[in-house]
C-alpha positions in Angstrom: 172.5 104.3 134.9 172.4 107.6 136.0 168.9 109.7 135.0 167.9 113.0 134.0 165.3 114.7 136.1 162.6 114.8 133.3 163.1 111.1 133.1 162.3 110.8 136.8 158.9 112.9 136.5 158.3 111.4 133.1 158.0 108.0 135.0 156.0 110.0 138.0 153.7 111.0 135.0 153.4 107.0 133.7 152.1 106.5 137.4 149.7 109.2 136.7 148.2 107.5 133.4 144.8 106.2 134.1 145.5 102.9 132.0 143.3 100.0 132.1 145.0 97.2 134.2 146.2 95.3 131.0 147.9 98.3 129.3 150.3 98.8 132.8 151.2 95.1 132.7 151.5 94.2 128.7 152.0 90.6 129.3 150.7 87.7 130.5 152.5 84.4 131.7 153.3 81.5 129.0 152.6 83.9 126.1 156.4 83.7 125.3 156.7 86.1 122.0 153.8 87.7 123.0 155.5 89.0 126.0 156.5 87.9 129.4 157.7 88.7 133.0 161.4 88.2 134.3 160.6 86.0 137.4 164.1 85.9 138.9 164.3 88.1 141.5 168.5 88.8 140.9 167.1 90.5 137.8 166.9 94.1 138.6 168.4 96.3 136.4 167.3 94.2 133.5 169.1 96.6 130.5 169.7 94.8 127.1 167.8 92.2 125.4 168.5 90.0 122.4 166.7 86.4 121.3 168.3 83.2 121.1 168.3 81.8 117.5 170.3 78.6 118.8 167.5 78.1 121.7 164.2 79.6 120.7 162.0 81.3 122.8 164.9 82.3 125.2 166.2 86.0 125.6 169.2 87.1 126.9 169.5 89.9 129.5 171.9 91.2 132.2 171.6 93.5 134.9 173.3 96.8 134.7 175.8 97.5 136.9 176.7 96.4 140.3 176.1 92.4 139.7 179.4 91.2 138.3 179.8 89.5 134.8 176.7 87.1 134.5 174.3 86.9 132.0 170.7 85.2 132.3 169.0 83.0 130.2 165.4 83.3 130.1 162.5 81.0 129.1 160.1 83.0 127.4 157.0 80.9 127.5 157.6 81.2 132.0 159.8 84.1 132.8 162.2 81.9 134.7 165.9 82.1 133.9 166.9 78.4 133.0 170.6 78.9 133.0 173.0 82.2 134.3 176.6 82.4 132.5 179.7 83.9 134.6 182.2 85.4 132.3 185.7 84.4 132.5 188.6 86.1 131.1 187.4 89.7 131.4 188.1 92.2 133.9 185.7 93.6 136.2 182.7 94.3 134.4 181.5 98.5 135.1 178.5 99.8 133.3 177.1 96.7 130.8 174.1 98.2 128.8 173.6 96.0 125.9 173.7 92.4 124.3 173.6 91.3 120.5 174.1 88.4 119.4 175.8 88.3 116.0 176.2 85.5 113.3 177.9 81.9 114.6 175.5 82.1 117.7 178.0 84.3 119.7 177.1 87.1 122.6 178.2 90.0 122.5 177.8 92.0 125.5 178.4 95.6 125.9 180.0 97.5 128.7 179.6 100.8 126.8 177.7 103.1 129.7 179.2 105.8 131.2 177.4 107.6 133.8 179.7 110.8 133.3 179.3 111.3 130.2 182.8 110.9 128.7 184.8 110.4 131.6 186.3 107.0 130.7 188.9 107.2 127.9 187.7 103.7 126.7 184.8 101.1 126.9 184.5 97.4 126.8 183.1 94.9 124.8 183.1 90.6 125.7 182.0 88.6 123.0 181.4 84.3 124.0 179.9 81.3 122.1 176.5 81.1 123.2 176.6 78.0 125.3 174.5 74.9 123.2 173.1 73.0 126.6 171.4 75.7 129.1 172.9 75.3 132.6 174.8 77.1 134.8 177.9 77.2 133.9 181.1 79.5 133.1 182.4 80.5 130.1 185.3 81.9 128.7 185.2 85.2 127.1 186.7 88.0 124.5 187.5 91.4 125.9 188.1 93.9 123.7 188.9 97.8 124.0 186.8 100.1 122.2 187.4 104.3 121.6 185.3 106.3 119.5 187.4 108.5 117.2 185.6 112.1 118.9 186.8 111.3 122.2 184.8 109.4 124.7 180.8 109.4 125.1 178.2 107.6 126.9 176.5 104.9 125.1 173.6 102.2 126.3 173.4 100.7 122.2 175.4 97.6 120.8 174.4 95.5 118.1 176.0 93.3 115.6 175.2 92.7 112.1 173.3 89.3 111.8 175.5 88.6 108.5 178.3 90.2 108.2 179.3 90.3 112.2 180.4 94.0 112.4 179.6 95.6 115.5 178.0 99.0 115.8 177.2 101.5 118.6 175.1 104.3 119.3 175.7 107.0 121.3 173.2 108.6 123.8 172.4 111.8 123.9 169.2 113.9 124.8 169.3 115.6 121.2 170.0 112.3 119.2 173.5 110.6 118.7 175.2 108.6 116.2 175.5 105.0 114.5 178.9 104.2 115.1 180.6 101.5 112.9 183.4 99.1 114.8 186.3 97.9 112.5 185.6 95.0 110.3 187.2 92.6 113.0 187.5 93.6 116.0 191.0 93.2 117.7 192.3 92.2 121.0 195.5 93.6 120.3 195.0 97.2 120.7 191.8 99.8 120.9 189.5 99.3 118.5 188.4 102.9 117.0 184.7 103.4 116.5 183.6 105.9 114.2 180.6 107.8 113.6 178.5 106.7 110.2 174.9 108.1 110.4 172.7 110.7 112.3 170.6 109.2 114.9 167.3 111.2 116.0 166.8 109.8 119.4 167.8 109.5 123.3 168.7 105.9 122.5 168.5 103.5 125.2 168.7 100.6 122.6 169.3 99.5 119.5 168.4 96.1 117.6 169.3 94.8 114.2 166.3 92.8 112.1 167.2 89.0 111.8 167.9 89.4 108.2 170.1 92.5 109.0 168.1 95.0 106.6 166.1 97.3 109.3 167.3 98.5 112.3 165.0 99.2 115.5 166.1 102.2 117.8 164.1 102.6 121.2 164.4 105.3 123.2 162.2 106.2 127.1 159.4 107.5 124.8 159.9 106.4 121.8 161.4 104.9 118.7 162.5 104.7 115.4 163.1 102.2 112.6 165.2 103.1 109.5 165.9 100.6 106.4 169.8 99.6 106.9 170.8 100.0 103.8 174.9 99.1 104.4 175.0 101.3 107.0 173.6 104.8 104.9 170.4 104.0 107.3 166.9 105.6 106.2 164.5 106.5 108.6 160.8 105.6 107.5 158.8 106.1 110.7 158.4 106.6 114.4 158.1 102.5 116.1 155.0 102.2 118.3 157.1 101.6 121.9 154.9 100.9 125.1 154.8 103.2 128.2 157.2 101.8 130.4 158.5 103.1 133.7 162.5 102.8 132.7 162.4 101.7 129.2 165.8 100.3 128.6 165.6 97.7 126.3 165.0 96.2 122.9 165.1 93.0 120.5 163.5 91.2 117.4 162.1 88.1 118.0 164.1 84.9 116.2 161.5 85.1 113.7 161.6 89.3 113.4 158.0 89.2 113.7 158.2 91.3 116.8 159.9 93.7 118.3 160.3 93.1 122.9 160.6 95.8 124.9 162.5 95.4 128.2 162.4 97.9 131.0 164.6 97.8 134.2 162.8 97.0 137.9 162.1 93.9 139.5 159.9 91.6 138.2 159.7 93.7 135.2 158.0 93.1 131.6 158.9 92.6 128.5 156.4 93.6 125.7 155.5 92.7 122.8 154.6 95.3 119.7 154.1 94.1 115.8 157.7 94.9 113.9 156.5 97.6 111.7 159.1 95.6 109.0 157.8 91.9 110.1 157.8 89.4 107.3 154.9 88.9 105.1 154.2 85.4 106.3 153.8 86.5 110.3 151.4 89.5 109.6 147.8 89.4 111.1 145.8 91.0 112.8 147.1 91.5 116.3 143.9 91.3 118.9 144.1 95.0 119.7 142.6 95.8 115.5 146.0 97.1 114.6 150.1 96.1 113.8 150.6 98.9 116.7 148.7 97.3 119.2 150.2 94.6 121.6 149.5 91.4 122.0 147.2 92.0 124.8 145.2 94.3 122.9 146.6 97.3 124.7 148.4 98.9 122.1 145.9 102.0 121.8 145.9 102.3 125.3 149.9 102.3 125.4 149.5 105.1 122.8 147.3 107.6 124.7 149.4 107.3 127.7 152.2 107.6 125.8 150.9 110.7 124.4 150.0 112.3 127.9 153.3 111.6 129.3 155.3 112.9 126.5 153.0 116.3 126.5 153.5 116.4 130.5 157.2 116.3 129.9 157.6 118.5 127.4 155.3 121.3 129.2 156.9 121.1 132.1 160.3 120.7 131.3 160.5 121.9 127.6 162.9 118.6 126.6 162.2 117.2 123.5 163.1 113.2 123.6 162.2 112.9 119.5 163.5 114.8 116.9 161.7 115.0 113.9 163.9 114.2 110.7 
């Protein structure tokens, strides 16, 4: 995906962080939910993220562009992919940047990026049963057309209501975008029209829906936001605590929505783990950082004070704001 030049010196500036050792990293093998590290080394671009409820402790990821219609099953307690999906019956895949996975145990995948910015008259998005016995294999798949009803826009955001199985996008722009709400059903007989239903304040990158289906997590390169759902008349309540990451692309809930998992595109790249500010009564504790913000390797606060340095850096030098305040 293509990148502004803040977000290039923004990473530069995450170099520059003087972070202990465990605050770059965030993970550590066989901690599964606490975080991990994609071992396969055809995993890139690694740019949407959603948990398995039908296999637990396995996320779903696919690279970005350029690696054909595959998606990769990942064990979290290792890192190691234990099974990659080909597509079959969709075209040829050109910019995927997300995957949900909605009620039934299907995948939906997302091939909603546009590096143009609103070149491309219409999108993409596949939707498969999640396969029940983890192998290589090849599936058939769903294709629909998708429009947006104010003419075309890059997006990098899909997620489907756990309940009622209504798909939604969100729109990336520098100054904040839009929820977008997908029919009821989508359709493979003509374009399905996505129109705009709420303010978003944030560069999305991603967007995840709480396993119960009543918050909603919105990540962005430095930063986040989680609103109540509501139906879709979201309200924000407060900014999520995202790690520093180098090309933050990526977010999901754990199965049990204890957690939120940030993903980030690279090579041998990590996913983190971060408290969900809206876990469920039963899963709160005490993480071993002191706080709900802190990851599981107790380098939340250090997360927090590079985060802060980078996002002054940026903004000084470049005057972008990434967050808007609502």
């Amino acid at each position: 995906m293509r990148r502004s030049f803040a977000v290039l010196a923004g990473v530069l500036l995450t170099g520059a962080c003087a972070l202990p050792a465990s605050a770059a990293d965030g993970t550590a093998e066989g901690r599964g939910d606490q975080g991990f590290t994609l071992k396969d080394p055809r995993i890139t671009e690694s740019s949407g993220l959603a948990a398995s409820r039908l296999h637990p402790g396995v996320y779903w990821t696919h690279n970005d562009s350029d690696d054909g219609p595959y998606l990769y099953a990942v064990d979290s307690a290792t890192g190691k992919t234990v099974a990659r999906i080909t597509l079959r019956g969709i075209g040829s895949p050109r910019d995927v940047e997300a995957i949900s996975i909605g009620p039934h145990n299907e995948i939906y995948v997302g091939d909603i990026g546009d590096n143009f910015g609103g070149r491309w008259p219409y999108v993409w998005i596949y939707r498969l049963p999640e396969p029940k016995k983890l192998t290589d294999q090849t599936v058939t798949a769903t294709q629909y057309v998708v429009k947006y009803s104010d003419g075309p826009r890059d997006a990098e955001s899909l997620l489907v209501h756990p309940r009622t199985g209504r798909v939604y996008i969100i729109d990336k722009k520098e100054d904040g975008g839009h929820l977008y709400e997908g029919p009821a059903t989508l359709s493979t007989s003509g374009a399905n029209v996505f129109r705009p239903l709420a303010a978003v304040d944030l560069w999305a990158t991603d967007a995840a829906f709480s396993p119960d289906g009543r918050h909603l997590a919105v990540r962005g390169y430095f930063g986040g936001i989680h609103y109540d759902w509501n139906g879709g008349r979201i309200e924000r309540k407060g900014r999520l605590d995202v790690p520093l990451q180098g090309q933050g692309e990526s977010v999901s809930y754990s199965a049990d929505g204890s957690k939120l998992m940030y993903g980030s595109e690279g090579a041998d790249s990590a996913v983190q783990a971060v408290d969900a500010p809206d876990r469920p009564a039963a899963a709160k504790s005490p993480s071993r950082g002191g706080g709900s913000g802190a990851t599981a390797d107790g380098s939340g606060t250090g997360l927090k004070v590079g985060a802060v340095i980078v996002a002054v850096g940026v903004a000084a030098l470049f005057g972008l704001r990434r967050l808007r305040r609502g």
